[in-house]
N, C-alpha and C positions, 0 to 999 in steps of 0.2 A: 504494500500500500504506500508506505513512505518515496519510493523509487517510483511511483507512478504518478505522486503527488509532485517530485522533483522536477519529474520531465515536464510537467504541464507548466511551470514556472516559465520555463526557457520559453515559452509559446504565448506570456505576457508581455509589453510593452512598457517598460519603468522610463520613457524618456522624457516622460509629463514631470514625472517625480526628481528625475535627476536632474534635470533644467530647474525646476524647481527648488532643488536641496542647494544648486551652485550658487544660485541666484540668493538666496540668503548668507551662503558661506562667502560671497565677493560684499553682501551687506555686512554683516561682523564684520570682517577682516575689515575693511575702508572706514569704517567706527572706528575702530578698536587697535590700531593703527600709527595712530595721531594721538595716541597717549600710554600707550605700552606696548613694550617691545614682546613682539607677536610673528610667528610665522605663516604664513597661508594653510589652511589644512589640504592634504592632495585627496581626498577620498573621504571623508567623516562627516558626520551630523554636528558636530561640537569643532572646539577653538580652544586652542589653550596658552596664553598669554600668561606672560611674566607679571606676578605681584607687585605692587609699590615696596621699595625695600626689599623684595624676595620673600612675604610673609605673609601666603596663602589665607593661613588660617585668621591671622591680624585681618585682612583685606575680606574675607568672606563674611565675618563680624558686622565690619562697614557696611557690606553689601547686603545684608539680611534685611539691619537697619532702616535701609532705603527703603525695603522692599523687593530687590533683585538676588534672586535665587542662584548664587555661582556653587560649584565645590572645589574643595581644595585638591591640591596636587596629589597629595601623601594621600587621599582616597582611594587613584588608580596610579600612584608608580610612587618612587622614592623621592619626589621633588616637591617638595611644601614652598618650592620658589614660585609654584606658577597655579595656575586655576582653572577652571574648564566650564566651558557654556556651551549648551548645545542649544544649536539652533534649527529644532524641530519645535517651532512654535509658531503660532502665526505672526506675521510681519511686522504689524505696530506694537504687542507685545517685545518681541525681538528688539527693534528701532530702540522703546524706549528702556528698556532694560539695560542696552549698551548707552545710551546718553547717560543715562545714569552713572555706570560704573565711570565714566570720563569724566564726569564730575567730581568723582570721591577721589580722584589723584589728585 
């Protein structure tokens, strides 16, 4: 069942979705940008950008505060220097979540 379930995938169409997933990951990154040092993501849902001072968990505090939901580094690898947002959400949510974080530097 699971290998029949596979095959039928390959015979969907994801390029609504992928156009769609780029198009927010070139919105974050051009945010997010212009006030922390950030790489482009090559393939992901999320963004993960370097903390003020390198202090994830200090910076996610700030960001709760606001309102904007980031997580720390040290949650998926060894680097409490940086944060992660994903941007599987809708657009103005998105938008303003990241003014926000540019704010709090």
């Amino acid at each position: 069942m699971a290998q029949r379930t596979a095959l039928k995938a390959f015979e969907v169409d994801y390029e609504v979705q992928r156009r769609n997933y780029q198009r927010k990951r070139d919105l974050a990154y051009s945010i997010l940008k212009d006030g922390f040092r950030v790489e482009e993501p090559q393939g992901s849902f999320y963004i993960f950008p370097e903390a003020p001072q390198q202090d994830a968990s200090a910076f996610f505090e700030r960001a709760r505060e606001a309102g904007v939901l980031i997580i720390p580094g040290k949650d998926f690898s060894a680097r409490n220097s940086h944060f992660r947002i994903s941007f599987a959400v809708e657009d103005g949510i998105l938008q303003r979540g990241l003014e926000t974080l540019l704010h709090l530097v």
